[in-house]
Residue frames relative to the residue before (quaternion, step in Angstrom):
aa qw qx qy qz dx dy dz
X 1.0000 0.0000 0.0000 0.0000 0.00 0.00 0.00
X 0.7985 0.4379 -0.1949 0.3641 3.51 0.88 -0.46
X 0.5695 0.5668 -0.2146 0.5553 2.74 1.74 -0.04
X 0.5317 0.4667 -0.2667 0.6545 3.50 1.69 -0.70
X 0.6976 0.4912 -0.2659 0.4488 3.91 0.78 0.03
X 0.4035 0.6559 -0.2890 0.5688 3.28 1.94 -0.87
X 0.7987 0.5743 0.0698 0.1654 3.61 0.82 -1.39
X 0.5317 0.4941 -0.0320 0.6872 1.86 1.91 -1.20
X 0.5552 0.5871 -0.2210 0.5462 3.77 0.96 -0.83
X 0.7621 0.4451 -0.2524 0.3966 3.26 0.60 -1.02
X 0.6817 0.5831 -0.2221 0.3821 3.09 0.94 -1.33
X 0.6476 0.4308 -0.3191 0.5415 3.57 1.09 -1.36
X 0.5316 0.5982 -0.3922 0.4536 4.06 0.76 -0.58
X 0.5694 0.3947 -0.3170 0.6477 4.03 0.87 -1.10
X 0.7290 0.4695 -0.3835 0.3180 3.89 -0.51 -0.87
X 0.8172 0.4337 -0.1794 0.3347 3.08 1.14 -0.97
X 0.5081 0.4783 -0.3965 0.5965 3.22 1.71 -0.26
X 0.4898 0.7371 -0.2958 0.3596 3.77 0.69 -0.74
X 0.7456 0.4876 -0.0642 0.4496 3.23 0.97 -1.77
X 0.5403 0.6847 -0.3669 0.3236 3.38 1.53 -1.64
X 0.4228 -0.5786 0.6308 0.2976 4.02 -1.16 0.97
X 0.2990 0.6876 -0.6439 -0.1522 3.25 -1.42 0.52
X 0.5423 -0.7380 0.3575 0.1830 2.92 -1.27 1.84
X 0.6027 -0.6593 0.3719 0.2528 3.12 -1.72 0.68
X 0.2848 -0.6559 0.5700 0.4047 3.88 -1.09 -0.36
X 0.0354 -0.6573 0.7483 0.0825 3.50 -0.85 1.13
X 0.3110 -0.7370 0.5975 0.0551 3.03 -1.76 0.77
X 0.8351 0.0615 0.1018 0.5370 3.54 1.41 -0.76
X 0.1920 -0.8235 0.4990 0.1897 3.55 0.44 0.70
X 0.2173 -0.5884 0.7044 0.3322 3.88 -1.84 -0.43
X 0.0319 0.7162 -0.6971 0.0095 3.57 -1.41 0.19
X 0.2035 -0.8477 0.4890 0.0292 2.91 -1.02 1.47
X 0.2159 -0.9278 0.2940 0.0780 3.43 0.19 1.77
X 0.0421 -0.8642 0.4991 -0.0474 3.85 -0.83 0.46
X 0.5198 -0.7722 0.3483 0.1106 3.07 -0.19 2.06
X 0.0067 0.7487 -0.6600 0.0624 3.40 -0.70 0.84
X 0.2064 -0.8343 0.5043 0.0834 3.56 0.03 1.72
X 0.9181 0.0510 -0.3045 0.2487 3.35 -1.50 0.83
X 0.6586 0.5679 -0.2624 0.4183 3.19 1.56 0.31
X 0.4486 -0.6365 0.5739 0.2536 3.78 -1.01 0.88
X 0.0463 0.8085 -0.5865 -0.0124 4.09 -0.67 0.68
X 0.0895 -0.8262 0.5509 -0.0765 3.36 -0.13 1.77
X 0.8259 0.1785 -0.0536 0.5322 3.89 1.22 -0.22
X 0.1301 0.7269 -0.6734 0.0333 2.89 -0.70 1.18
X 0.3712 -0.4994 0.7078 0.3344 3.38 -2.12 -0.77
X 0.3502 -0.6390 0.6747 0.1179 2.97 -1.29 0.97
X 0.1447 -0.7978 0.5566 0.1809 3.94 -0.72 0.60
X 0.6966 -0.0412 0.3047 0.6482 3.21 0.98 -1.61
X 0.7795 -0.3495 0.3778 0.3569 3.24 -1.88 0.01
X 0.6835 0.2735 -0.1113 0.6675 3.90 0.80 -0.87
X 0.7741 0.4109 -0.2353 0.4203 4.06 0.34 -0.30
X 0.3510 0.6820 -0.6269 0.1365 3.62 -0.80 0.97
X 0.0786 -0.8550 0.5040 0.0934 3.40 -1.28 0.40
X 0.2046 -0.7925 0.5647 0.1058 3.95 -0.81 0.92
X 0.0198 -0.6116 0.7090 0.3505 2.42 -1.87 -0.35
X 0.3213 -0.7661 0.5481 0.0971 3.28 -1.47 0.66
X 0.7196 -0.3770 0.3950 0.4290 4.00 -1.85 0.67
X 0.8291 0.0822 -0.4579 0.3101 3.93 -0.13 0.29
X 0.6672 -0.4811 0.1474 0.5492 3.59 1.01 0.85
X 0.5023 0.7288 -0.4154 0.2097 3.13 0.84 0.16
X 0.1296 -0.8035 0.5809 0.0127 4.01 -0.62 0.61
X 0.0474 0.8393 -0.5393 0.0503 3.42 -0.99 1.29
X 0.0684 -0.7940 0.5402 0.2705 3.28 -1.01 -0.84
X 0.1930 -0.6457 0.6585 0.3349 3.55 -1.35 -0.50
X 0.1056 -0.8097 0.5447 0.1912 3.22 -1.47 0.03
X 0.5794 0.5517 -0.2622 0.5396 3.21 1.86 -0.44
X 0.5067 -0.5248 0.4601 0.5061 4.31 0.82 0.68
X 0.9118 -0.2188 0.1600 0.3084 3.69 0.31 1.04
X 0.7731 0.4973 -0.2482 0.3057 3.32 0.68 -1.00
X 0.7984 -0.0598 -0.2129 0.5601 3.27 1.66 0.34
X 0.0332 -0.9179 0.3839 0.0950 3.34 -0.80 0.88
X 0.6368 -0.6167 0.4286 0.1746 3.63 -0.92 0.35
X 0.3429 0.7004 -0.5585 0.2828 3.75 0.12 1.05
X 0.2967 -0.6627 0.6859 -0.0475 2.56 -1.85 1.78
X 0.0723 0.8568 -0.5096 -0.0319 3.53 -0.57 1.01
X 0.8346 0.0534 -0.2022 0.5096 3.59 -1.15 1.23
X 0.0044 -0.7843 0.5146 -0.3465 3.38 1.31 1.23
X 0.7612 0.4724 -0.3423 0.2833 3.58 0.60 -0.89
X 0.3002 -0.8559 0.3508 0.2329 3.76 1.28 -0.05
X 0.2750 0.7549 -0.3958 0.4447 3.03 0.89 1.93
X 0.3926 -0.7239 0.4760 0.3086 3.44 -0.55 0.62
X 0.5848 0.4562 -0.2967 0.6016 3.95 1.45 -0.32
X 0.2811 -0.6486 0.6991 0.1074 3.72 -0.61 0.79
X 0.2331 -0.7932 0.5612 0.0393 3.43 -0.52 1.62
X 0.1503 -0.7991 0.5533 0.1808 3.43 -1.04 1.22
X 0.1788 -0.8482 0.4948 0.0615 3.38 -0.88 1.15
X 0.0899 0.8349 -0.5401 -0.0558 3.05 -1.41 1.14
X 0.4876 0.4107 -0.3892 0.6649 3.43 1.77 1.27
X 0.1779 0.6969 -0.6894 0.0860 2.72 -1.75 1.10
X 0.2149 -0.8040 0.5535 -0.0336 3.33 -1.28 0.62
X 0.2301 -0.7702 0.5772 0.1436 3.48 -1.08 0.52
X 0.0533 0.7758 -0.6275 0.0401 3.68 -1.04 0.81
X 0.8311 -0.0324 0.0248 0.5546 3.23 -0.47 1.26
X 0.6779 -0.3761 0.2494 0.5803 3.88 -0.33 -1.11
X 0.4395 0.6481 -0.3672 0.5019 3.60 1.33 0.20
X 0.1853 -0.6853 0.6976 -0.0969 3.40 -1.08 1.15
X 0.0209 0.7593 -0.6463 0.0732 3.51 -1.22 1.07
X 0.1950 -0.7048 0.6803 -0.0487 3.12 -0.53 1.79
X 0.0354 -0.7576 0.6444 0.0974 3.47 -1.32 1.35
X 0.4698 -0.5529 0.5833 0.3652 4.23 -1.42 0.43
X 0.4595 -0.4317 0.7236 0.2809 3.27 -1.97 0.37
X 0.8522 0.3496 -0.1067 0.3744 3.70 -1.43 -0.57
X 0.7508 -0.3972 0.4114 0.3305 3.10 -2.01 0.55
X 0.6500 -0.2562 -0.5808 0.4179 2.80 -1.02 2.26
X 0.2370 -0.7408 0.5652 0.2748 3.41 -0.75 1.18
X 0.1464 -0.6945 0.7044 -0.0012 4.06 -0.69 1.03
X 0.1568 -0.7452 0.6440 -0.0730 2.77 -1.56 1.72
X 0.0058 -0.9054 0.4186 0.0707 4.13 0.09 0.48
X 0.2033 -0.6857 0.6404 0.2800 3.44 -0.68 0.48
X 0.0639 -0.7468 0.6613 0.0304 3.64 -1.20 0.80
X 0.1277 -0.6224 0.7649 -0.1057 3.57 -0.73 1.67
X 0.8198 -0.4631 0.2172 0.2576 2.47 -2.47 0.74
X 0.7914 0.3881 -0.1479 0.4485 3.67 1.32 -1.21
X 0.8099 0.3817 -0.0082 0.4452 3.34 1.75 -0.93
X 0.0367 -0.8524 0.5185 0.0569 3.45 -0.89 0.29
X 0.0178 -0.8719 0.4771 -0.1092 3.60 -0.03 1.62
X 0.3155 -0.7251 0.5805 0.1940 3.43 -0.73 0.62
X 0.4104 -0.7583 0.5052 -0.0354 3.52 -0.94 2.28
X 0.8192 -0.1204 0.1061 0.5506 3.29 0.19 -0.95
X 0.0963 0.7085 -0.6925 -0.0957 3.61 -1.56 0.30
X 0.2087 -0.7016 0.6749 0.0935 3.36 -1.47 0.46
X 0.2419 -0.7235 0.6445 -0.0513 3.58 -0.83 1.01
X 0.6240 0.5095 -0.5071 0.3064 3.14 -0.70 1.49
X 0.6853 -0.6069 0.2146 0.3407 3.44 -1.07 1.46
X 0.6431 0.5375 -0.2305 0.4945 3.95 0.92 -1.03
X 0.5693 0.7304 -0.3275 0.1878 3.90 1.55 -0.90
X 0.2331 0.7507 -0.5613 0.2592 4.01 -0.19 0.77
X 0.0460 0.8116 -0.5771 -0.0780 2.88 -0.87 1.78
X 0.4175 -0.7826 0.4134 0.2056 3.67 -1.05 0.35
X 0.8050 -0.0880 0.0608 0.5836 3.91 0.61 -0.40
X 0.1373 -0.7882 0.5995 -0.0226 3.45 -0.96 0.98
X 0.1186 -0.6675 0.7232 -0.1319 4.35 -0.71 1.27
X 0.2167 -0.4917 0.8125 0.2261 2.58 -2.52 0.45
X 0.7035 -0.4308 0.5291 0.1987 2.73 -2.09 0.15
X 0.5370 -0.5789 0.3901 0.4737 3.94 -0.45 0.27
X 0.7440 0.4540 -0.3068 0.3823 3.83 0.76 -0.93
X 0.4249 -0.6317 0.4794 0.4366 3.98 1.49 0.78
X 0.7374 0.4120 -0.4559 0.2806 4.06 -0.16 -0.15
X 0.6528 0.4913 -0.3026 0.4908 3.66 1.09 -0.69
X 0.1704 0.7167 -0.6744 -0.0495 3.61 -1.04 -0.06
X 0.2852 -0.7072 0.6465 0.0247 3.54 -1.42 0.25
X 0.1822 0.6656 -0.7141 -0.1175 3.52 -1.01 0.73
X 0.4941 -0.6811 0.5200 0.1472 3.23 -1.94 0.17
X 0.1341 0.7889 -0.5967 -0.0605 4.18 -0.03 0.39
X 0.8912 -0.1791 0.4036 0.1044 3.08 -1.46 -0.73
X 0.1685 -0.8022 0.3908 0.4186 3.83 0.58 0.22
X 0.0774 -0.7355 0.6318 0.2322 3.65 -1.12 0.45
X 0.5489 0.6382 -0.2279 0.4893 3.24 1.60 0.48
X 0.4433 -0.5992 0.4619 0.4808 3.50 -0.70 -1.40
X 0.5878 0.3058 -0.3571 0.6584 3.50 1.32 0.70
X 0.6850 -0.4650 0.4540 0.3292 3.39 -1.56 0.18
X 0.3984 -0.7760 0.4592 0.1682 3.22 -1.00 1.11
X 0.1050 0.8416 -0.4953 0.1880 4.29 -0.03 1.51
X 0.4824 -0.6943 0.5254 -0.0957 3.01 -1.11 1.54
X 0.4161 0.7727 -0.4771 -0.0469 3.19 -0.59 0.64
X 0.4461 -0.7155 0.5183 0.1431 3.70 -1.39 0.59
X 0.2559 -0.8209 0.5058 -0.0692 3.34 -0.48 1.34
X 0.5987 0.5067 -0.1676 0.5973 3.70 1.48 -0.86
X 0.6269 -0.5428 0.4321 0.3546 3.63 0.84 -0.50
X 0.7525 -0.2880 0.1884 0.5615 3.76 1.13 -0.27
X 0.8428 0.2900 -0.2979 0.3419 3.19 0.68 -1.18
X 0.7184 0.1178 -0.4160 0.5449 3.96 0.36 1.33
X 0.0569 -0.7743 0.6300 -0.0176 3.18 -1.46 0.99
X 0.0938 -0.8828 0.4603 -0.0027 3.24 -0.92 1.06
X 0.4784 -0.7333 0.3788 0.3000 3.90 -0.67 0.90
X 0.5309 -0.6572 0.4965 0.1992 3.62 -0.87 0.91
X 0.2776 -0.7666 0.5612 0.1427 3.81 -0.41 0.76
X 0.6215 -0.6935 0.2925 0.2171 3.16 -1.05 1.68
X 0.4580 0.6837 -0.3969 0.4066 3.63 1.93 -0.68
X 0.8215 0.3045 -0.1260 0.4654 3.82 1.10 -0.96
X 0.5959 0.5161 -0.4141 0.4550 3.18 1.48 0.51
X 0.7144 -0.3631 0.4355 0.4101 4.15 -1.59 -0.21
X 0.3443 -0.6930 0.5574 0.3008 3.56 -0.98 0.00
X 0.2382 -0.7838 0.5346 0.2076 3.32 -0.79 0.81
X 0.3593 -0.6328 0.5505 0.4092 3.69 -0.82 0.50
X 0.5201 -0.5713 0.4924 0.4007 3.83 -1.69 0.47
X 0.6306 0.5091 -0.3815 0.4445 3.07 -1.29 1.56
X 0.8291 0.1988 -0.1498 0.5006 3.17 1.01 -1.27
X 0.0353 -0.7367 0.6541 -0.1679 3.64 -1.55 1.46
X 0.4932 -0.6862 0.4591 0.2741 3.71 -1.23 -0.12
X 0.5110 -0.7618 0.3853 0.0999 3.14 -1.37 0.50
X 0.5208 -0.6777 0.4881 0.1770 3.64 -0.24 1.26
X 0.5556 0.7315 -0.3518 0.1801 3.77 0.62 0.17
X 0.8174 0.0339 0.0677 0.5711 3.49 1.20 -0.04
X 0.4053 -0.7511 0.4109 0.3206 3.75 1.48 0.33
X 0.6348 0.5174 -0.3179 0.4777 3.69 1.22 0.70
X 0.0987 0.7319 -0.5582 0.3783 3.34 0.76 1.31
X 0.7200 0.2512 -0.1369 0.6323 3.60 1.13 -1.27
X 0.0674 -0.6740 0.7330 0.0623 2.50 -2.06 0.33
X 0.1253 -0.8421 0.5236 0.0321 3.40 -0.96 0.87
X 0.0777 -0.7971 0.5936 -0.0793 3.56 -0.54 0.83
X 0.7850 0.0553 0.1669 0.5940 4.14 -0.72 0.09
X 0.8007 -0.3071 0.2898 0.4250 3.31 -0.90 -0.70
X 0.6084 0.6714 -0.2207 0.3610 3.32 1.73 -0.56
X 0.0067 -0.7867 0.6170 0.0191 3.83 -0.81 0.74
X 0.2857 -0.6251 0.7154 0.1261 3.35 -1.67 1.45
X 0.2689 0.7781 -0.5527 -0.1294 2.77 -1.05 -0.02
X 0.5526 -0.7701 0.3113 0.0673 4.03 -0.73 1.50
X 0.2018 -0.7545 0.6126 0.1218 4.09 -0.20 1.19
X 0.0333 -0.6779 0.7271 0.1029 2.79 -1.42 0.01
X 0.4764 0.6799 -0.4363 0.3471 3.95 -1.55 -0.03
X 0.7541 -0.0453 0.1947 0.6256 3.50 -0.83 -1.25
X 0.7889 0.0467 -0.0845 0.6069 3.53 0.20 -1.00
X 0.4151 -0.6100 0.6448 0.1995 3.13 -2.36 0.21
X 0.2509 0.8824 -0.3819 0.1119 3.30 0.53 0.21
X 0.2222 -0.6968 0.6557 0.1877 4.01 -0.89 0.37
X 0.5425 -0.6254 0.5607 0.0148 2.99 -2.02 1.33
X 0.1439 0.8894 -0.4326 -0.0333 3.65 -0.32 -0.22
X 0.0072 0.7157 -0.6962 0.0557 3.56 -0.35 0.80
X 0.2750 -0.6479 0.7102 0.0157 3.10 -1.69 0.61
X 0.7037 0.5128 -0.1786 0.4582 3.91 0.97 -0.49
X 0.5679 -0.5173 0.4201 0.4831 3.73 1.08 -0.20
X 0.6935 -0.3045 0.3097 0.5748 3.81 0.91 0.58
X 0.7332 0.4560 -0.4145 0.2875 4.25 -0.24 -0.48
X 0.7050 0.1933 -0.3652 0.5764 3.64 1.07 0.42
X 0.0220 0.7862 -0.5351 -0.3084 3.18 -1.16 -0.16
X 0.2077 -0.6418 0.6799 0.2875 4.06 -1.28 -0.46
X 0.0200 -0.7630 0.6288 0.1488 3.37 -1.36 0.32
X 0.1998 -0.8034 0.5600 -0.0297 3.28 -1.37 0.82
X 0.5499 -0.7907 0.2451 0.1110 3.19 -1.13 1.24
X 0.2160 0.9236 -0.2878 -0.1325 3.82 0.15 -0.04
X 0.6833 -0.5743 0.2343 0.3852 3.54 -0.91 0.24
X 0.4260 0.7482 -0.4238 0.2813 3.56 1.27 0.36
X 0.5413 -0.7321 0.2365 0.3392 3.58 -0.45 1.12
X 0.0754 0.8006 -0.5501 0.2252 3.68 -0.86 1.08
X 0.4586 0.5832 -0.5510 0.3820 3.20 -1.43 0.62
X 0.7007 -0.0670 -0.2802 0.6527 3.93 1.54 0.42
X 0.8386 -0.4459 0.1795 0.2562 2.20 -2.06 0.95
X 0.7535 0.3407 -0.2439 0.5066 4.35 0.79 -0.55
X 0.6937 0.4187 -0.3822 0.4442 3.54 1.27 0.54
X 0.4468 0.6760 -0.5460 0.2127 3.56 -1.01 1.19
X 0.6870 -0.2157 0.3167 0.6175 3.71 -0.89 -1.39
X 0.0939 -0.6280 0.7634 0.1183 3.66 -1.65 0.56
X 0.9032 -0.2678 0.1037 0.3190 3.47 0.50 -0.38
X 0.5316 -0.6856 0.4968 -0.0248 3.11 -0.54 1.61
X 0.1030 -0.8041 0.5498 -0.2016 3.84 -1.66 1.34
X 0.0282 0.8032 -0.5910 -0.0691 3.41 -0.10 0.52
X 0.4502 -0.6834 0.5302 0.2220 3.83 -0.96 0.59
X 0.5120 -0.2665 0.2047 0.7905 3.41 1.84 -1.50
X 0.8642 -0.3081 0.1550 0.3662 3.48 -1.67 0.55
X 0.7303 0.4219 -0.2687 0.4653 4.02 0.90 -0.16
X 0.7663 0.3204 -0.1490 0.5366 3.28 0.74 -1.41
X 0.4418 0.6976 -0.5382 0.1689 3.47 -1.32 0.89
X 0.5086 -0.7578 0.4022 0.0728 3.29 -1.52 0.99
X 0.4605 -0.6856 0.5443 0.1476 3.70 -0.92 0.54
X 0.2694 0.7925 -0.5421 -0.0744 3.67 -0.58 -0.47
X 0.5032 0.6953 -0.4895 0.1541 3.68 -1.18 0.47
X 0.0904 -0.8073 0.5729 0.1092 3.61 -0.33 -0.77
X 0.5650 -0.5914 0.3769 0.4348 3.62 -0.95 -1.24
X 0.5381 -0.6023 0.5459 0.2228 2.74 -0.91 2.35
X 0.8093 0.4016 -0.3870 0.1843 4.10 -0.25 -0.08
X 0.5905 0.4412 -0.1827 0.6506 2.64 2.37 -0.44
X 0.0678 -0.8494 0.4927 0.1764 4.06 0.94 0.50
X 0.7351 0.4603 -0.2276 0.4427 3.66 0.80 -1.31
X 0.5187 0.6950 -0.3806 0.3210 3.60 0.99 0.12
X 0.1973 0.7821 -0.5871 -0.0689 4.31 0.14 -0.05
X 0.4725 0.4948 -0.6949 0.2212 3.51 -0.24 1.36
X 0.7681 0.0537 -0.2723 0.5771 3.02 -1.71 1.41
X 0.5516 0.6224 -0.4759 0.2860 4.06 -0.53 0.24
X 0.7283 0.2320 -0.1859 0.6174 3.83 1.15 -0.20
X 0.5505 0.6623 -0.4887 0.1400 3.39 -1.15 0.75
X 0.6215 -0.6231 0.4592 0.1209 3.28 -1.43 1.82
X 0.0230 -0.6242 0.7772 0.0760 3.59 -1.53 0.51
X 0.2673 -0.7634 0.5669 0.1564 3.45 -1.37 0.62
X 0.5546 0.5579 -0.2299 0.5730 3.75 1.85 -0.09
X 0.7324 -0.4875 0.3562 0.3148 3.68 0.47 1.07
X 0.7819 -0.4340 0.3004 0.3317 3.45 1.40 0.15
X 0.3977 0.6677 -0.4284 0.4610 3.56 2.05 -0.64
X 0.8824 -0.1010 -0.0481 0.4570 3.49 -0.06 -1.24
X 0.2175 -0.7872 0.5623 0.1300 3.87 -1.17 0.07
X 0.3363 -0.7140 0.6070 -0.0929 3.39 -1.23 1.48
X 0.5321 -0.6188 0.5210 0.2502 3.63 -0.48 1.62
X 0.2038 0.6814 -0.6777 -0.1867 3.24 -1.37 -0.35
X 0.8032 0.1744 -0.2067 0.5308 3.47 -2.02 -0.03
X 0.1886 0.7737 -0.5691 0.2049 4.05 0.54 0.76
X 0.7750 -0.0111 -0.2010 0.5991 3.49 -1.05 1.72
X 0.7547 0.3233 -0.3771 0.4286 3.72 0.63 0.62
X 0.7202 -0.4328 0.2179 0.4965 4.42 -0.79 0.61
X 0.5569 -0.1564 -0.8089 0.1050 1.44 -1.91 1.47
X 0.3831 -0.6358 0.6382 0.2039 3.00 -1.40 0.63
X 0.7849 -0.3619 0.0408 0.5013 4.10 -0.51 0.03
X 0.1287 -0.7892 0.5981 -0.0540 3.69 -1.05 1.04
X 0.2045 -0.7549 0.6060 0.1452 3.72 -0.38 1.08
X 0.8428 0.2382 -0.1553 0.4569 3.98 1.10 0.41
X 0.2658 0.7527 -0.5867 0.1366 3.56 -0.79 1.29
X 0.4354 -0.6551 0.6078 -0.1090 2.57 -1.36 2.16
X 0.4569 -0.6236 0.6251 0.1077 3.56 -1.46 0.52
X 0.1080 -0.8195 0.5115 0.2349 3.68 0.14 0.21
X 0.3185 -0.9005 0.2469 0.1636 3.68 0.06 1.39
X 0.7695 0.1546 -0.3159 0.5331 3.70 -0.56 0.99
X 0.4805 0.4469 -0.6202 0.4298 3.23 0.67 1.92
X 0.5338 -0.6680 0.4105 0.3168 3.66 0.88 0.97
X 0.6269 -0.6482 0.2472 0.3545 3.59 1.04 0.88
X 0.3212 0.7234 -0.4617 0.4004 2.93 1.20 1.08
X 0.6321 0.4354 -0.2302 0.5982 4.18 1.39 -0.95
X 0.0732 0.7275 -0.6777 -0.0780 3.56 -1.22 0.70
X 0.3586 -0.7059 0.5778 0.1981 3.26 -1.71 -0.03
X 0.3569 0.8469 -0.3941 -0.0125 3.44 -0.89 0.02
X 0.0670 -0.9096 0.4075 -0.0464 2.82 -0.27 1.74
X 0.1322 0.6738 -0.7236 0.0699 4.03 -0.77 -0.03
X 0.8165 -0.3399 0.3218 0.3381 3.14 -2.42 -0.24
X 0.4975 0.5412 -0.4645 0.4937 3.58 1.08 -0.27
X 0.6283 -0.4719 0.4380 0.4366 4.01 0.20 -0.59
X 0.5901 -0.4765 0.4966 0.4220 3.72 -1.69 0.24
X 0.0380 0.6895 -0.7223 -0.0378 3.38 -1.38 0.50
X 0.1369 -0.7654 0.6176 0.1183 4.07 -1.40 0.62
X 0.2209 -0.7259 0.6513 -0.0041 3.05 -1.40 0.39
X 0.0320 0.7998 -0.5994 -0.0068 3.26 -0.87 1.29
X 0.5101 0.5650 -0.5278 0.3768 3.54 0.42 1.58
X 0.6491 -0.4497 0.3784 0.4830 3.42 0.86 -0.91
X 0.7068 -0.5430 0.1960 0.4088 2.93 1.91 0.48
X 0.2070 0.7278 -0.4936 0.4287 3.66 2.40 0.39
X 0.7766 -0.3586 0.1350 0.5001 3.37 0.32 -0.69
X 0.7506 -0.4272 0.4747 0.1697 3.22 -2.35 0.78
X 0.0850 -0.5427 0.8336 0.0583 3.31 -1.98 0.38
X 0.2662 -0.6536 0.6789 0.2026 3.77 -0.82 0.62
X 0.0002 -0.8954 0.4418 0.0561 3.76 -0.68 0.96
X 0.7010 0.1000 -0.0791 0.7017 3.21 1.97 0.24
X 0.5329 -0.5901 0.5657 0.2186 3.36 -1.77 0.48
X 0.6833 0.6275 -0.3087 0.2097 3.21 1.19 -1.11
X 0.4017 -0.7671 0.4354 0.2463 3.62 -0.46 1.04
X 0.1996 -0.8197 0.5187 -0.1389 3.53 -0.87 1.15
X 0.1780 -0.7940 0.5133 0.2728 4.10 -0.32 0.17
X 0.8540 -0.0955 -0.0316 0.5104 3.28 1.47 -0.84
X 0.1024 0.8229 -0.5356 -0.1597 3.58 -1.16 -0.74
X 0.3634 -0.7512 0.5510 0.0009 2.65 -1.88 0.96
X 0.1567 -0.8569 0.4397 0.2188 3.71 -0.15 0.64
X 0.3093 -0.7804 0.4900 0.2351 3.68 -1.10 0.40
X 0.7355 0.0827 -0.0192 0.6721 3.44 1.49 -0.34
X 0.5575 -0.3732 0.4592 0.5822 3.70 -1.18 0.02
X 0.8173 0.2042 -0.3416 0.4166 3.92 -0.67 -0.15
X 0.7962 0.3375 -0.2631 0.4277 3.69 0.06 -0.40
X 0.1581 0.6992 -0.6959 0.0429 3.75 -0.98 0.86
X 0.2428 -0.6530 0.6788 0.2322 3.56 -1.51 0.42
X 0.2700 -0.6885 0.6726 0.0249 3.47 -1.43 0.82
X 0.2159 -0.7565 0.6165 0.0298 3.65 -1.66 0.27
X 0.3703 0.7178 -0.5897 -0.0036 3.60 -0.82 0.22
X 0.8737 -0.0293 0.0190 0.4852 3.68 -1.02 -0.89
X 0.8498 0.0435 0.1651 0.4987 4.02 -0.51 0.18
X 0.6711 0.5326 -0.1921 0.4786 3.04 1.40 -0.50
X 0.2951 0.5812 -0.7404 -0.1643 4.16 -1.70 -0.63
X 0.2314 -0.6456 0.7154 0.1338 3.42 -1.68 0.78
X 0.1991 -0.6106 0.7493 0.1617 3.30 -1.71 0.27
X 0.0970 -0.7668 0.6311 -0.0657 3.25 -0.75 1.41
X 0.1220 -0.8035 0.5823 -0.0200 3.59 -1.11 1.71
X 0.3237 -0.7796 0.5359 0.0187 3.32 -0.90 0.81
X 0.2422 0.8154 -0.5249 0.0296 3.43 0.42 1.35
């Protein structure tokens, strides 16, 4: 019997070292790019290898399904005299929800045959920034701006088709000054029931809910802040402990002090890394998925940079300027910026 335990012991000990990810060194990436004329694309969905879909700054919402070579775009579809500029979007089920920045915020559900305007909010201070479901397809959550003294958060309990605004009695105080940033629809992050979700401005700080959005905690971190273009753009979890921050000051791009840094506690506390050394600001960081949070992305107008520790430190792997991305497998991610989406492969 102890010897058949000896064996046992051993064996699960071999599997497990066997099993252990060990990440790669990339040095230089490809990315196949495709012009998308007059329009700014700050959010997409990544479906698959041959399948992504946006929306983009003159309302306009598309997709591809063939890896690019043709695509599908329906502009000012939304019958409105205000030409909604989007830079949030979301998928639920076969339902897509494209949300505006600015004064009338306009939320839309877009289905295969229809397109209906859900929710608007009408006020002078009103700017949302990124919008997610929840894993269980009925919750969702968007994020805007305070027009209050707390952050201004939507949420959807039915699955999209009613959304409702969170009174400030059940929300954090925000200090004056500090709000979020429209740069890449990755401010949030959902996991389980759980939502992060990243300031920027006066303070840096992280949201947290654990309930689908109806409580919240906030928590402080060392990312730079205190004006208005310097905090968090966007925020990652790997699973519920380990995750990453990224940003700095959109006015200062080539700076990287204080602008990256990991927490291993769900977000309670956070721990700079690679500080005063590349990347330098990024409005987007992505996990690169089944490398046990060991593979990062990060991309913005400064260029693409990876990371095969957990984000200790960078490899700049391109110039090419990018707002976001979104991977669909360890090798394949699609990305988005000005006029522009790239599919970047990783062979």
């Amino acid at each position: 019997m102890k010897r058949i335990s000896i064996l046992i012991c051993t064996f699960l000990l071999i599997n497990s070292c066997s099993s252990k990810y060990t990440p790669r060194n990339i040095e230089n990436i490809e990315i196949q790019e495709f012009k998308m004329d007059s329009t700014s694309i700050r959010a997409i969905i990544a479906i698959n290898k041959d399948c992504v879909y946006y929306a983009g700054s003159i309302g306009d919402f598309g997709f591809t399904t063939d890896a690019g070579k043709s695509w599908s775009v329906k502009n000012n579809v939304f019958k409105d005299s205000i030409i909604p500029h989007f830079r949030s979007l979301a998928k639920n089920g076969d339902n897509f929800f494209a949300l505006s920045i600015a004064n009338p915020a306009l939320l839309y559900k877009i289905s295969k045959n229809t397109t209906a305007l859900i929710y608007s909010e009408n006020h002078e201070k009103v700017f949302y920034d990124a919008i997610q479901f929840f894993d269980d397809g009925l919750h969702g959550i968007a994020v805007g701006d305070p027009t209050e003294d707390c952050a201004s958060i939507i949420l959807t309990s039915d699955g999209g088709n009613s959304w409702s605004k969170i009174s400030c009695v059940n929300l954090p105080k925000f200090a004056d000054g500090e709000a979020f940033f429209a740069a890449s629809n990755t401010n949030i992050k959902t996991l389980g029931s759980t939502a992060w979700i990243a300031s920027g401005g006066a303070k840096a700080r992280i949201l947290k809910s654990d309930d689908f959005g109806k409580t919240w905690q906030i928590f402080d971190t060392p990312i730079i802040q205190g004006n208005g273009p310097q905090g968090i753009y966007s925020i990652d979890f790997a699973d519920k402990n380990n995750g990453i921050i990224i940003g700095g000051d959109y006015s200062k791009p080539s700076e990287n002090k204080a602008n990256k840094a990991i927490t291993k506690d769900g977000g309670k506390t956070w721990t700079l890394v690679a500080n005063n050394q590349n990347p330098n600001y990024k409005s987007c960081v992505q996990y690169v998925p089944n490398t046990n949070g060991q593979e990062v992305f990060a991309v913005g107008k400064t260029g693409i940079s990876f990371s095969n520790d957990s984000g200790n430190t960078w490899k700049d792997v391109s110039k090419e300027s990018y707002y976001t991305i979104k991977f669909v497998d360890k090798n394949t991610a699609w990305l988005s910026g000005d006029q522009k989406i790239g599919k970047l492969v990783l062979k």
